[in-house]
N, C-alpha and C positions, 0 to 999 in steps of 0.2 A: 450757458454760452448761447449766442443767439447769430444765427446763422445768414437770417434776412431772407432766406428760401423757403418755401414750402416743404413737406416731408413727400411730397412726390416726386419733385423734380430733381431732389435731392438722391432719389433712390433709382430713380428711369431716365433722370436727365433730361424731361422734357416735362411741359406742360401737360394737364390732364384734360382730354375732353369728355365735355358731358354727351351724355347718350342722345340728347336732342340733337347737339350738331353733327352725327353722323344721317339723324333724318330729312332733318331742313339743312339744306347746300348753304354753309355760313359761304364768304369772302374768305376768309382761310381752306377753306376744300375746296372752291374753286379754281385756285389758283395754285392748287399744289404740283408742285413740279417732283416724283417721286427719285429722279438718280437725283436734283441739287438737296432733296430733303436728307437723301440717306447720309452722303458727305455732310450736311449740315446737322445731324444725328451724332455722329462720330465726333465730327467736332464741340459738340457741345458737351459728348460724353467725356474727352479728352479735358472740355475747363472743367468740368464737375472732377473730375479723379482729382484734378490739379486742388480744387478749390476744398476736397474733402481734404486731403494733404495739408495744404495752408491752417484748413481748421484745426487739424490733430494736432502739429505743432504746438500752434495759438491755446487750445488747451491743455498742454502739458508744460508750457510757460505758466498757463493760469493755476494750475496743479501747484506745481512747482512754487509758484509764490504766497499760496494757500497755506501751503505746507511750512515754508520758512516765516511766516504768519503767527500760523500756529504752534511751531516750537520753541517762539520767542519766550512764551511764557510757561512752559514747562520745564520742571524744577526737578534736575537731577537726584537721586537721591542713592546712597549706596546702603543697602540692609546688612545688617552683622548678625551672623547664626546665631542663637538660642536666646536672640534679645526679643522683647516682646515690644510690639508696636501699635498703636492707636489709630483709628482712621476718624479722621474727622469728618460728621455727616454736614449738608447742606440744606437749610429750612428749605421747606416747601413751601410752607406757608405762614404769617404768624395768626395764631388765635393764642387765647388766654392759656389754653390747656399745654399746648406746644414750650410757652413761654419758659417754663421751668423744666423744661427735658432736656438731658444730656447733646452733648452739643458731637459728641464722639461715639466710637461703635470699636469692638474689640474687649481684651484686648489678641492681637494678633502673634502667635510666637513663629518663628524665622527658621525652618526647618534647615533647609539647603539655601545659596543666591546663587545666581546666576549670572557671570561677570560682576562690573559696576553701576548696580541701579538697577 
């Protein structure tokens, strides 16, 4: 998820300055006015709370749609005690030697299930 923010301002709410401009007097430290900064501190921390807010939603919609995504293709299946069952493996890769190997793994017997699937 991409926020548009840096991860500072993100976590203090404000801009970060570098160690030069508390040496050299920029136009921003001249001109700072410390009681309109601190209400302008508060208030920015106030959109960032808002704007963390916004984002968590926004990513647990995106979650959320990930997830129904991902269950589209997930293939229920319900095991039966003392039956025995085969899993079938996925190549990794083909070469010659692979070519003629079992395509399956098991096999697997069914001790207890757990509900359906």
């Amino acid at each position: 998820m991409e926020t548009k923010e840096i991860p500072y301002r993100l976590v203090y709410g404000s801009k970060a300055m570098m160690s030069l401009e508390l040496i050299i007097l920029t136009n921003r430290m001249v001109n700072l006015d410390v009681d309109s900064n601190d209400d302008n501190i508060w208030t920015k921390l106030d959109i960032s709370m808002e704007k963390r807010e916004v984002e968590a939603i926004r990513h647990g919609h995106y979650r959320k749609k990930m997830e129904s995504y991902y269950n589209q293709r997930v293939k229920g299946r319900c095991f039966k005690v003392a039956r025995r069952y085969y899993r079938t493996m996925r190549p990794i890769g083909k070469t010659r030697r692979e070519k003629l190997r079992r395509t399956w793994e098991g096999p697997y017997i069914i001790n207890n299930a757990n509900r359906d699937g």
